[in-house]
Phi, psi and omega in degrees: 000127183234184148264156160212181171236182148214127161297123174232139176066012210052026217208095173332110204241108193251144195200145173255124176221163157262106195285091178209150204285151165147178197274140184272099131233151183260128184266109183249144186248180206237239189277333181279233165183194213319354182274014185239002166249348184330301153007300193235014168274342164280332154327300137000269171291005176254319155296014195083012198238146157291038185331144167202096184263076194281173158256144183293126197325156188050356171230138202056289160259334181333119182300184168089201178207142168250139146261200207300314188308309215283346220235017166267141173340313173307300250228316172316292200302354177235011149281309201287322175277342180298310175270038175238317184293308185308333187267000169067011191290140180248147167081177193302187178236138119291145202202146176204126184238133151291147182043234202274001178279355176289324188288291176321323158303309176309286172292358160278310160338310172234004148233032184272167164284338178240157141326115172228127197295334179187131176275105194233114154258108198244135212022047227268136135307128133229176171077195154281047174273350175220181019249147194280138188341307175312334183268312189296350189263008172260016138324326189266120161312307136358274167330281178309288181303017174215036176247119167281144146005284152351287203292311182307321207275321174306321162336288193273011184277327210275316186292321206277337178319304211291357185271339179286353166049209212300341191289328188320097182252146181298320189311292184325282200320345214258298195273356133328298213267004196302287235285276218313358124009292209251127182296358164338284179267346171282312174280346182290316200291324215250017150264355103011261188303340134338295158297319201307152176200136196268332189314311162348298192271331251236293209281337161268011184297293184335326193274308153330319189296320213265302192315111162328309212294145185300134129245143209253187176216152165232119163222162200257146183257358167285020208303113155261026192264290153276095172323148164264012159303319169300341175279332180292323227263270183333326178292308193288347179231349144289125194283178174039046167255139160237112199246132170276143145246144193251107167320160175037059155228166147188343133282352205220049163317326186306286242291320198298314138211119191255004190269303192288310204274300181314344179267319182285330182270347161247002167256014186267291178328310164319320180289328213285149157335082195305141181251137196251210200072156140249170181281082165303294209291340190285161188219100208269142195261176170239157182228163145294318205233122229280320178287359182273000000 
C-alpha cells in the first residue's frame, strides 16, 4: 500500500493504492478524506481489484483550495474524472463514494463524462439527508469568517468520534483530525460544507430511476448521520440497487468492519466491467506511515 499524486489543475492530487494490474476502483471520500478506505484497501487488492482512494482538492493530503464553486457536487464529479484521465484510466469507471462522496458517485454515474461500470454507496447522502447541521451552519458566511482553526478542529473531533461509533480511539481520532491542521484545508472544508446542497442528490433520483447500472448500498445501521432508513427508501425506488447492512457499525463501517465491507465491495466491484490504463502520469511519494 502506498500514497502517490497526479497532477490535476496544476495541483497535487494525492490518493491512497495499491499498485497492482487488476479492475479499477476509485474510492471518493465526503467530509473527512481518503482515510475512511484505508481499512479496506488491502482486502480490496487482495481480492483483484485495484484500489484508488483520492482526496478531494484541498482536502487531505490533496494540493489546492475549493471555494464555494470548486467545492459543489457538479464541479467535484468533473474534478474526479479530469483525475481518471491524468491516471490514464481507459473505458468505464467503478466508483464507490462515502458521505457527501456518495453524491459525486451518484452524479458522476448519471451526468459524469465517463461511463460509469458499477455504483457502490457506502453510508452516502441521498434524497435530501443532508446536509446535517453540523455541515449546514457553514452556509452562513458569517459563521465561516469568524471559525478559528481551533474550532474547525474541535468540531470536527466531536463528528469524527461519533462516526467511528464503537471503533473510536484517541489514537484513531488523532490521525482523522491530522489534516484540519493546516488553515489550508480548513478553509477547503468549510467550503465543503457550504457548498453541500441535498438538491445535488434531490435532482438525480428521476435518472437514477432510469439507470441500468448495478448498485450495492453498504450501510453502517448505527449511523447517526445518515440514516439507515434513506438506504432502505433508495433500494425500493431505485432499480438494480441492492442494500447490505452491517450491524453494530457506524457512519465509518470500514473502520467497524472492514473485513465484511471489503468483501462485499469486492465482489459487487469485481463483476462490473474492467477498466484498464496506467498510472504513467503519477509520481509516487514514499510515507513511513502507509495512512498518511
Amino acid at each position: 500500500m502506498s500514497r502517490a499524486t497526479v497532477l490535476i489543475d496544476h495541483q497535487p492530487a494525492s490518493y491512497l493504492t495499491v499498485e497492482q494490474d487488476g479492475p479499477v476502483a476509485i474510492l471518493l471520500h465526503g467530509t473527512y478524506w481518503s482515510r475512511v478506505w484505508l481499512p479496506v484497501l488491502q482486502g480490496l487488492a487482495d481480492a483483484g481489484l485495484r484500489p484508488i482512494a483520492v482526496d478531494l482538492p484541498g482536502l487531505g493530503r490533496s494540493g489546492g483550495e475549493l471555494t464555494l464553486a470548486s467545492a459543489a457536487v457538479p464541479a467535484l464529479a468533473e474534478w474526479v474524472s479530469r483525475f481518471a484521465d491524468a491516471l490514464e484510466l481507459d473505458g468505464p469507471i467503478a466508483v464507490a463514494g462515502h458521505d457527501i462522496g456518495g453524491a459525486v458517485a451518484q452524479h458522476l454515474l448519471v451526468r459524469g463524462t465517463r461511463e460509469v461500470s458499477a455504483l457502490a454507496l457506502v453510508n452516502s447522502v441521498t434524497y435530501d439527508s443532508w446536509p446535517v447541521p453540523g455541515v449546514a451552519k457553514y452556509r452562513d458566511p458569517a459563521v465561516v469568517a469568524a471559525t478559528t482553526v481551533d474550532e474547525i478542529l474541535g468540531a470536527r473531533r466531536l463528528a469524527v468520534t461519533a462516526a467511528l461509533a464503537g471503533a473510536a480511539t484517541e489514537p484513531l481520532v488523532g490521525e482523522y483530525l491530522e489534516p484540519w491542521s493546516d488553515v489550508r484545508v480548513c478553509r477547503s472544508w468549510m467550503n465543503l460544507a457550504g457548498a453541500a446542497d441535498s438538491r445535488y442528490t434531490l435532482d438525480l433520483v428521476p435518472a437514477l430511476q432510469q439507470s441500468p447500472t448495478p448498485k450495492l448500498l453498504i450501510w453502517g445501521e448505527d449511523d447517526t448521520f445518515q440514516k439507515v432508513e434513506y438506504a432502505e427508501r433508495f433500494t425500493s425506488e431505485i432499480p438494480h440497487t441492492t442494500l447490505a447492512r452491517i450491524p453494530n457499525a457506524g457512519h465509518i463501517p470500514m473502520e467497524n468492519a472492514p473485513d465484511r465491507v471489503a468483501t462485499l465491495l469486492a465482489d459487487f466491484l469485481k463483476a462490473a466491467p474492467v477498466t484498464g490504463g496506467r498510472t504513467a502520469a503519477a509520481r509516487r511519494l514514499s510515507f513511513g506511515d502507509e495512512n498518511r
